[in-house]
C-alpha positions in Angstrom: 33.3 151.2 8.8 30.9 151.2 11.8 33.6 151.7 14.7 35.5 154.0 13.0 32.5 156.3 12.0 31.1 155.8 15.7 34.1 156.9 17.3 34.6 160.1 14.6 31.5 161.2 15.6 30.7 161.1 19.3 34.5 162.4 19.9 33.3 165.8 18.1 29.7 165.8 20.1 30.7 164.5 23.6 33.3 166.0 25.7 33.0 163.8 28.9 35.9 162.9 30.8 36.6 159.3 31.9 39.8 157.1 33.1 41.3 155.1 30.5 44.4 153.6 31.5 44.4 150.4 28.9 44.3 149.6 25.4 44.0 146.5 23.9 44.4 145.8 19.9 44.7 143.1 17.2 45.2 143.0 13.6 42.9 141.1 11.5 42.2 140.1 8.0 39.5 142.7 6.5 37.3 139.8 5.5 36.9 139.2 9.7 35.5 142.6 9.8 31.9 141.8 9.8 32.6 139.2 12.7 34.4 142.0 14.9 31.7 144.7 14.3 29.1 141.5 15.3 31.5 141.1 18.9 32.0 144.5 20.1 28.8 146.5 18.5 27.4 148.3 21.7 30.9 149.1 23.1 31.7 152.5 22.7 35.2 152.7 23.2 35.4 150.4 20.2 37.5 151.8 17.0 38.2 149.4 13.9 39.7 151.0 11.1 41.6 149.8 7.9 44.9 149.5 6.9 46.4 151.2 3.8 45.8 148.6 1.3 42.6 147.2 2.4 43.6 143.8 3.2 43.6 144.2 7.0 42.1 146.1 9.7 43.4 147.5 13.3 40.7 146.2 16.3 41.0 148.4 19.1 39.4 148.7 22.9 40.2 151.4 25.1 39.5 149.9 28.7 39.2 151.6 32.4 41.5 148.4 34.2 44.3 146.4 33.1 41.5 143.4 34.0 39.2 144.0 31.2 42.0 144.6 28.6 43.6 141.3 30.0 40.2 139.4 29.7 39.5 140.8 26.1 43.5 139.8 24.9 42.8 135.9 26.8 39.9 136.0 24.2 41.3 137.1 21.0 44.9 137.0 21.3 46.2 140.9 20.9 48.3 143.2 22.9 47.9 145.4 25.7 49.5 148.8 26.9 49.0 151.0 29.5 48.1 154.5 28.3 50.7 157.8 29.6 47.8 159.5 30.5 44.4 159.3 32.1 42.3 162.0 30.5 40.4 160.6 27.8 37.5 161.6 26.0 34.9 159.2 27.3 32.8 158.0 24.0 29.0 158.1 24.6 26.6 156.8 22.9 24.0 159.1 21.0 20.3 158.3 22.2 18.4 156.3 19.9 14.8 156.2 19.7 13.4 153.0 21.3 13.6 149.4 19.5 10.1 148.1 18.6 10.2 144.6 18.8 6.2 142.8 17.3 3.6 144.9 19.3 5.2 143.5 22.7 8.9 145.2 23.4 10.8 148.7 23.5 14.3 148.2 23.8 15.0 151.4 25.7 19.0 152.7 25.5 18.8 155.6 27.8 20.8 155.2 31.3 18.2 157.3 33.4 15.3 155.2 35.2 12.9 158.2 34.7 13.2 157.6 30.4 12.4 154.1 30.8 9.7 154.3 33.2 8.2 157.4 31.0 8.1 155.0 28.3 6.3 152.4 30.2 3.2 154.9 31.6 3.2 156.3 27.8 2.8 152.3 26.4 1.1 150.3 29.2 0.7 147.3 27.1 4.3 146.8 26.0 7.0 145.5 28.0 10.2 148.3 28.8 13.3 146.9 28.3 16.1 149.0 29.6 19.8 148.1 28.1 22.5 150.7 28.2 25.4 150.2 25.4 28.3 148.8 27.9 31.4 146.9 27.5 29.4 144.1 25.8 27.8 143.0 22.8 23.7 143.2 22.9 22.0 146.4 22.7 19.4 144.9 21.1 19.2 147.0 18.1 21.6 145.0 16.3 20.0 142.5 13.4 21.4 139.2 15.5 19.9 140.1 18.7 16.5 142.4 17.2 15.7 139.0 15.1 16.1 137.0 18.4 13.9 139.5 20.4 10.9 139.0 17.5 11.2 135.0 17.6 11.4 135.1 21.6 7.9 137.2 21.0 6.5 134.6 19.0 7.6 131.4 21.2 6.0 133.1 24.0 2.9 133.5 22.7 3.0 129.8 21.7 4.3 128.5 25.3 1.2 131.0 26.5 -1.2 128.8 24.1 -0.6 125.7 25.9 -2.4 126.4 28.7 -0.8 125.9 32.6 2.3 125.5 30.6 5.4 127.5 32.2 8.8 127.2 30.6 12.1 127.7 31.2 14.5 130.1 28.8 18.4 129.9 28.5 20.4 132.2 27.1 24.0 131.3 25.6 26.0 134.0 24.7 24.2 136.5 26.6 26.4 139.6 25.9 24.3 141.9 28.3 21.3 139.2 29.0 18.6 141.3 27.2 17.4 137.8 25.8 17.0 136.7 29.1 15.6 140.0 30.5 13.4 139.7 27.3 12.5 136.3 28.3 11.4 136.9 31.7 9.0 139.6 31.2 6.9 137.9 28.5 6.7 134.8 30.9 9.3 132.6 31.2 8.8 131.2 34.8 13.1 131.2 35.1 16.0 131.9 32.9 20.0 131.4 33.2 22.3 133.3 31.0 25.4 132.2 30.5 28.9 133.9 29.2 32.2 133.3 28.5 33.6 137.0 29.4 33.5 138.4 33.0 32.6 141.4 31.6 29.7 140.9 29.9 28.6 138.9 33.0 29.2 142.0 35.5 27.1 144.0 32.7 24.6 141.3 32.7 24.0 141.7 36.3 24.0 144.8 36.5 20.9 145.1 33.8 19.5 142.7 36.0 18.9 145.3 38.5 18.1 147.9 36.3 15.0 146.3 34.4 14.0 145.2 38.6 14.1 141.6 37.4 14.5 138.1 39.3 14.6 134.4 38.7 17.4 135.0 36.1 20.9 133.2 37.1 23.7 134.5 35.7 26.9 132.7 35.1 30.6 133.0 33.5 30.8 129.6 31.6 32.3 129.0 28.5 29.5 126.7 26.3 32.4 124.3 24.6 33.7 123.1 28.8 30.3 122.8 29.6 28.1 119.6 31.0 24.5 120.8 31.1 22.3 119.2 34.0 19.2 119.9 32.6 16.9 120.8 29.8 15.1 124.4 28.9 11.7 124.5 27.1 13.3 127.7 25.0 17.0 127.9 24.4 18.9 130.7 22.5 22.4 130.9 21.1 23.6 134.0 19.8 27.4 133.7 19.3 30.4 133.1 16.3 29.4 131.0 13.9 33.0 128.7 14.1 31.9 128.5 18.3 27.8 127.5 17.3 29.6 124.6 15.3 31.8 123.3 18.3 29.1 123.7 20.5 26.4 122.0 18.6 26.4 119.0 20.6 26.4 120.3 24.0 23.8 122.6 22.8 21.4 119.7 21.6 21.4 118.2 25.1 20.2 121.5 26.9 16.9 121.6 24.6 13.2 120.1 26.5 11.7 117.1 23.8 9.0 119.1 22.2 11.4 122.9 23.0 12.5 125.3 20.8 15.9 126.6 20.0 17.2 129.9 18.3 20.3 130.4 16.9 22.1 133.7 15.6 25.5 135.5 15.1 25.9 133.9 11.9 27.1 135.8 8.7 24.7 134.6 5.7 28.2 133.0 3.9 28.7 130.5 6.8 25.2 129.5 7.3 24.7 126.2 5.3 28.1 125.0 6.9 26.6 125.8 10.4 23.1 124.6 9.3 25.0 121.1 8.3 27.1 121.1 11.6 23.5 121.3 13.5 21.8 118.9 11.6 24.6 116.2 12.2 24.1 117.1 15.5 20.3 116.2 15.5 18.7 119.3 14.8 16.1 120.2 12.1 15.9 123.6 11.6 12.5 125.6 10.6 12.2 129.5 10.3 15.5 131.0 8.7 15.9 135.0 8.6 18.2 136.9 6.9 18.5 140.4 7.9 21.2 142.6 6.5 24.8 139.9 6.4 23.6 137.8 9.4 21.2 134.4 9.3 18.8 133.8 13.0 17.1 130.7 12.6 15.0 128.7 14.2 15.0 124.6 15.1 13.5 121.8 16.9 14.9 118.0 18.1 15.1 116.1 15.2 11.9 113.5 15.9 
């Protein structure tokens, strides 16, 4: 399994000290498994493993505070213990080569300004995108959010088409905002990004900063307790599948007349119930891509 290999791994390779104090961890039914790898790919003190018997598995995250482990357990249910000790070999991850998104984007992973920056003087017509793995979903090299980037490419080349058009992006589910991010650099005039975890919304700021970005609002606010007070020209939801469904009616009243909405995080066995929950909700969806298990797909305002 992903985490489990992941953690195997880097543990041999990288000896780096950090201070884990917390551990949070669930056990789950083995057919959840795809939906856990979806939430906590990127975080690299992640570990899921299977039980003897291969009928459930053991979700685990190591955390720095007793905060994050709290915030992650108010999420999913689980238990939390502090850890005896505090030296811990800090989990890494391994440098990947950059994320080509179309001919616009490189999703860069490294932490250091100078490998990002080196990227953008070696390909002056792409756009750099700079997004460390942290302690939240959206690397961007994952299917959900790499088939996001590639329809945000294509939307902004049609919102360019209509001439003296700007537009407006928001991102639900943010994870790490890269969407946003993404959004701003290939024009969107503004973007919000929304999340339900504090943590991903610390991260989100934080990439904020490092990819020297403004006009992007970032804001802990969970989608199903939400009144939206305006509309976006572009709108992107990238979350569970069961959440999408709930959410389906707030969602259509954030979405411009003629604007476009993306929708991912969904495993390719859920997506004609989800397709029908969006429909009923007066959507009509378009482009549908399966990549690997998971369905991104694309939709407009019922007319």
């Amino acid at each position: 399994m992903r985490g489990l290999i992941r953690i195997n791994r880097l543990s041999e390779e990288l000896k780096i000290r950090i201070n884990i104090m917390y551990h949070w961890s669930k056990l789950s039914s083995v057919k959840w498994i795809d939906a856990w790898e979806e939430r906590f790919y990127g975080n690299d003190r992640s570990v899921i493993s299977e039980i003897k018997g291969g009928k459930s598995v053991r979700v685990e995250v190591y955390c720095e505070t007793e905060k994050e482990a709290q915030v992650i357990q108010k999420q999913f249910g689980g238990s939390v213990r502090e850890l005896k000790t505090q030296n811990w070999v800090a989990l890494s991850a391994v440098e990947r080569p950059p994320l080509k998104i179309r001919d616009a984007i490189l999703v860069c992973g490294a932490r250091e300004l100078s490998v990002a920056d080196q990227l953008r003087s070696e390909n002056p017509s792409k756009k750099v995108i700079q997004i460390p793995a942290e302690m939240a979903f959206g690397t961007g090299d994952h299917a959900t959010t790499s088939t996001c980037l590639r329809f945000l490419v294509d939307i902004s080349r049609e919102q360019k088409a209509k001439s003296g058009k700007s537009w407006e992006m928001l991102d639900l589910g943010c994870g790490t905002a890269v969407l946003a991010i993404t959004a701003r650099m290939l024009g969107a005039e503004s973007c919000e990004a929304h999340d339900y975890d504090p943590q991903a919304v610390r991260v989100s700021k934080q990439n904020l900063k490092l990819n020297r970005v403004d006009e992007i609002v970032v804001a802990e606010q969970d989608v199903l307790d939400w009144k939206p007070k305006k509309k976006w020209a572009v709108v992107v939801a990238n979350m569970f599948s069961t959440i999408l469904q709930e959410a389906f009616p707030t969602i259509v009243k954030t979405i411009k007349k003629d604007g476009d909405l993306v929708v991912s995080g969904i495993l390719a066995d859920q997506w004609e119930v989800t397709k029908k929950w969006g429909e009923d909700a007066g959507l009509e969806f378009g482009d549908v891509v399966k990549k690997g298990k998971w369905v991104t797909a694309r939709a407009k305002l019922k007319v």
